[in-house]
C-alpha positions as CSV (number, residue, x, y, z in Angstrom):
1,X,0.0,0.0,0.0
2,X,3.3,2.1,0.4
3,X,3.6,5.2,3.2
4,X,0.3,7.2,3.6
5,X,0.3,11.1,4.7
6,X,3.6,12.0,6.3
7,X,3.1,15.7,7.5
8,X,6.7,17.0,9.4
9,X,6.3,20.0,11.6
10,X,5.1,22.1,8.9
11,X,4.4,25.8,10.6
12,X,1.8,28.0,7.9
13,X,1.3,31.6,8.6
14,X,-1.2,34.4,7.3
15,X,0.2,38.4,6.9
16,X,3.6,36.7,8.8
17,X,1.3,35.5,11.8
18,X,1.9,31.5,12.4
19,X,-1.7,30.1,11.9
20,X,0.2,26.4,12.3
21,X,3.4,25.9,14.2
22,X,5.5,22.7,14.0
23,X,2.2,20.5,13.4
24,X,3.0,16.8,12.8
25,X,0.1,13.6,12.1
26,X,0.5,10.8,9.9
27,X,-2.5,9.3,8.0
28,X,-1.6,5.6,7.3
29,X,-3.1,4.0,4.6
30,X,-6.4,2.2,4.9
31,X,-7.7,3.9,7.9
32,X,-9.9,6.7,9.0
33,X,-7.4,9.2,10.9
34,X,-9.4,12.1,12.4
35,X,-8.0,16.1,13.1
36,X,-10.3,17.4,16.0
37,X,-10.2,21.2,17.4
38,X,-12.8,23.9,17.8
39,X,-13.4,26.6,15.7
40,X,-10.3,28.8,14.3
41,X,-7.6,26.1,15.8
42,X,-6.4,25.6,12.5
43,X,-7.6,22.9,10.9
44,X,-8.5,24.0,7.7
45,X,-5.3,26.2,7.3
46,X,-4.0,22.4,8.0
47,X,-5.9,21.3,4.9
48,X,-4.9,24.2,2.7
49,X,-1.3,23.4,3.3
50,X,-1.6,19.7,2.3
51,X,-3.6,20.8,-0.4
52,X,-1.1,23.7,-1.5
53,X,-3.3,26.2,-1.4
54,X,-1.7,28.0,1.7
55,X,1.8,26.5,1.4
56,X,3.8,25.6,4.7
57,X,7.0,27.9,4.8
58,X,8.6,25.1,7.1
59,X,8.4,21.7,7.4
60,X,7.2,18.9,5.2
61,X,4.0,17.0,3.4
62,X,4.6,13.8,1.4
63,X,2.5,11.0,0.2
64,X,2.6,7.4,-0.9
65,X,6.8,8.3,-0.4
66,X,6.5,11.3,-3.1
67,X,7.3,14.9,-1.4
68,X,4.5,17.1,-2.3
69,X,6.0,20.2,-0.3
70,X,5.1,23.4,-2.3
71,X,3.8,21.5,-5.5
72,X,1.0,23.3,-7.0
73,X,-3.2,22.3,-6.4
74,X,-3.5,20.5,-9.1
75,X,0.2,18.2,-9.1
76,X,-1.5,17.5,-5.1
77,X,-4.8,15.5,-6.5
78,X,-2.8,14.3,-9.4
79,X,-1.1,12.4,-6.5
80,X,-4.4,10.7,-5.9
81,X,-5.9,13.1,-2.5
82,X,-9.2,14.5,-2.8
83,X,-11.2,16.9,-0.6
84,X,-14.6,17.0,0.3
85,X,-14.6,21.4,1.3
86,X,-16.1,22.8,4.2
87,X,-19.8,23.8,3.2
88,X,-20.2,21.3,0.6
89,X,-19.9,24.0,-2.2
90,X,-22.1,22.5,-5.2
91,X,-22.5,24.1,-8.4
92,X,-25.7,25.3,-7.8
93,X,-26.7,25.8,-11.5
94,X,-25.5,22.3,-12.6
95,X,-27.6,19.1,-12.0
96,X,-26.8,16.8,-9.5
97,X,-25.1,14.7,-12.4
98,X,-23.2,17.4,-14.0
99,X,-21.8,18.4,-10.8
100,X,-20.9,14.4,-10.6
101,X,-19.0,14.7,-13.8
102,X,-17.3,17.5,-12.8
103,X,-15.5,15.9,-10.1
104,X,-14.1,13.5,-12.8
105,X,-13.5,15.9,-15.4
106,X,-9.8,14.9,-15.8
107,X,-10.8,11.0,-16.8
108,X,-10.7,10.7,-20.7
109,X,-12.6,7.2,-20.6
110,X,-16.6,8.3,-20.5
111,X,-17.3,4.7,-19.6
112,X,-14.7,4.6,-16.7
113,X,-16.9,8.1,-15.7
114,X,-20.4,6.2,-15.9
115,X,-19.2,3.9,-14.1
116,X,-17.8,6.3,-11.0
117,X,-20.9,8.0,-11.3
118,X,-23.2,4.1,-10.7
119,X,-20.6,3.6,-7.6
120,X,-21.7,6.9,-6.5
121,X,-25.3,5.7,-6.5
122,X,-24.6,2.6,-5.2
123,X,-23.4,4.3,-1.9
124,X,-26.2,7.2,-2.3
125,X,-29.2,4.9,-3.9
126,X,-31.7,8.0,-3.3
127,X,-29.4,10.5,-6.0
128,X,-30.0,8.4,-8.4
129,X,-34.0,9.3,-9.5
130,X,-32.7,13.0,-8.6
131,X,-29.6,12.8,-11.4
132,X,-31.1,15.6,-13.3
133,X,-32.2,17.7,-10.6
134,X,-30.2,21.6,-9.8
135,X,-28.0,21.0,-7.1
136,X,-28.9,24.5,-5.7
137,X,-32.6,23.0,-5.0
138,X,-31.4,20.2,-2.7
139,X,-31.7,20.2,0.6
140,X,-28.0,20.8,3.1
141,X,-28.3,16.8,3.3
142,X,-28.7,15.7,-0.1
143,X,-26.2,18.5,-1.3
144,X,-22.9,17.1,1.1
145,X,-24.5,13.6,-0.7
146,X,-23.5,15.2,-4.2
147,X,-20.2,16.5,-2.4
148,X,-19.3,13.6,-1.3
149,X,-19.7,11.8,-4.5
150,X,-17.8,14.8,-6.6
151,X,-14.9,14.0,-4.6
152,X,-15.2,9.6,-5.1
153,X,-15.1,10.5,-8.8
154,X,-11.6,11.1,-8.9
155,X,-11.3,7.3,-7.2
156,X,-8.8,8.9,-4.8
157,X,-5.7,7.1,-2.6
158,X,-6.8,10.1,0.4
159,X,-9.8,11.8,0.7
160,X,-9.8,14.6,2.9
161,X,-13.0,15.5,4.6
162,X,-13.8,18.9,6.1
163,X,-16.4,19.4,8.7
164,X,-19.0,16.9,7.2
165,X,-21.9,17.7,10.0
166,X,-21.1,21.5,9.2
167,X,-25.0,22.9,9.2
168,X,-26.4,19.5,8.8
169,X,-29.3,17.9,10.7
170,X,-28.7,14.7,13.3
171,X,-30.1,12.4,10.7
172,X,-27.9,13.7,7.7
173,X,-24.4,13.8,10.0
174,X,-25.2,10.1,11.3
175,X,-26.1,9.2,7.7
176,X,-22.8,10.9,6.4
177,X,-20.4,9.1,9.3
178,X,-22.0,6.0,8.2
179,X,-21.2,6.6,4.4
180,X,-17.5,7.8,5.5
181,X,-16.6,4.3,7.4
182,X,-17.9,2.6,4.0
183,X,-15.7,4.3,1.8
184,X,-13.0,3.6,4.2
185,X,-14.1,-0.3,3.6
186,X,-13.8,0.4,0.1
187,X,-10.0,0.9,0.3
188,X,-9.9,4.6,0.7
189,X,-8.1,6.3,3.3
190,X,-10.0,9.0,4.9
191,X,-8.5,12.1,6.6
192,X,-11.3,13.2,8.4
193,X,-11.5,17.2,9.8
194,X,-14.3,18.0,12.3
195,X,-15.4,19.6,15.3
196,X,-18.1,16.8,16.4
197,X,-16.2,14.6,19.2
198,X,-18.5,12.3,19.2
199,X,-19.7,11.1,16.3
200,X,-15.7,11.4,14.3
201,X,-14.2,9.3,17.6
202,X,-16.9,6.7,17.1
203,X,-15.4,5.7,13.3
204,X,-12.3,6.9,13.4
205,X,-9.4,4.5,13.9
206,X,-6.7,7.2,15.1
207,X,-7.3,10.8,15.9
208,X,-5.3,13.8,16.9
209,X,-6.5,17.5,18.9
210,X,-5.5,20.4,17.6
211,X,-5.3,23.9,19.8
212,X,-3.9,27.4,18.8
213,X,-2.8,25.5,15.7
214,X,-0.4,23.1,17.4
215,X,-1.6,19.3,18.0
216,X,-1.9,18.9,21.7
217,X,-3.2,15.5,21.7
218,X,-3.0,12.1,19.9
219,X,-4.2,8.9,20.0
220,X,-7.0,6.2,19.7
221,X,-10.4,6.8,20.0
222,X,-10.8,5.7,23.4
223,X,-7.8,7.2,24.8
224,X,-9.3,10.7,23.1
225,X,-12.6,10.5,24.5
226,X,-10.7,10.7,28.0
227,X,-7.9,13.0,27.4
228,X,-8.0,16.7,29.5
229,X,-6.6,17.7,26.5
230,X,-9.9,17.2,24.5
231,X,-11.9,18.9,27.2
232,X,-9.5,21.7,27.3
233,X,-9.1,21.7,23.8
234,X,-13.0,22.2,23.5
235,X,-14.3,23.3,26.7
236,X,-11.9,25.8,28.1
């Protein structure tokens, strides 16, 4: 399966101020490896930098053994990582399926793209009698559905996932954490962002805490769940 995420004490700064200083983690392959931390501890200024959208300006971010430190966006998910953003961020004005075929706009083969776009509603059965529906008509729910399945359309090693429960109602976060852990079973690792203890510590298989953009915490699920470093991390 070769190495998986390897992020070494990269330190990211906006206007000179250090948003992330010497942060660490390793996402090994095959597993759901969670980043927890309220709001504005850094997390997505985390994903950014893997993503090289905010590069690091210390440190280093490699994958599968190749160094991806300071390679443009697009060289990044040519490496095979995918994100599902914060806020789902649909095309509004596209259909549910053209905003499918977006996410697999750099595959030449349109039978290779059919068929991403079955295995999309295989794991999402209710998209498929809504294929030609806007996406801007769906409801929060259905939408991080089509999100979701933009970012499985690149059939990515990683897939990084942003606050999935962001805005979302109970039903639609358990329904999303349930969908997560099956595309985990499907043989993609899943670098899963959030702020919602509970629900990330019960699929994840390894988790870290960030705080003031520094990780303060690491460890398995259980071990999180009673670490002062969560409840400070969180509570105050």
């Amino acid at each position: 399966m070769g190495a998986g995420l390897i992020v070494e004490e990269i330190s990211t700064a906006y206007d000179r101020a250090d948003v992330l200083q010497d942060v660490s983690l390793t996402v090994e392959p095959g597993t759901i490896t969670c980043l927890l931390g309220s709001n504005g501890a850094g997390k997505t200024t985390l994903i950014r930098s893997i993503l090289g959208l905010t590069p690091p300006h210390a440190g280093k971010i490699a994958f599968q053994g190749s160094d991806l430190t300071g390679l443009p966006t697009h060289k990044v998910i040519a490496a095979g990582i995918a994100c599902i953003p914060e806020g789902r961020k649909v095309f509004p004005k596209l259909t549910l399926e053209e905003n499918l075929r977006v996410g697999g706009y750099q595959e030449s083969s349109d039978a290779v793209v059919r068929r991403r776009i079955d295995e999309v509603y295989e794991l999402f059965p209710q998209l498929r009698e809504r294929r030609a529906q806007l996406a801007g008509t769906m409801s929060g729910g259905e939408q991080a559905m089509v999100s979701i399945g933009r970012g499985l359309m690149r059939a990515p090693k990683l897939l990084l996932v942003d606050e999935p429960s962001l805005g979302l109602s109970p039903i639609y976060v358990k329904q999303n954490f349930a969908i997560i852990r099956q595309i985990r079973e499907r043989g993609v690792t899943v670098f899963l962002v959030e702020q919602n203890v509970h629900q990330t510590l019960a699929i994840a298989d390894y988790g870290y805490v960030l705080s003031k953009g520094q990780v303060v915490a690491k460890g398995a699920p259980d071990e999180l769940a009673r670490s002062p470093e969560v409840h400070q991390a969180y509570f105050g």
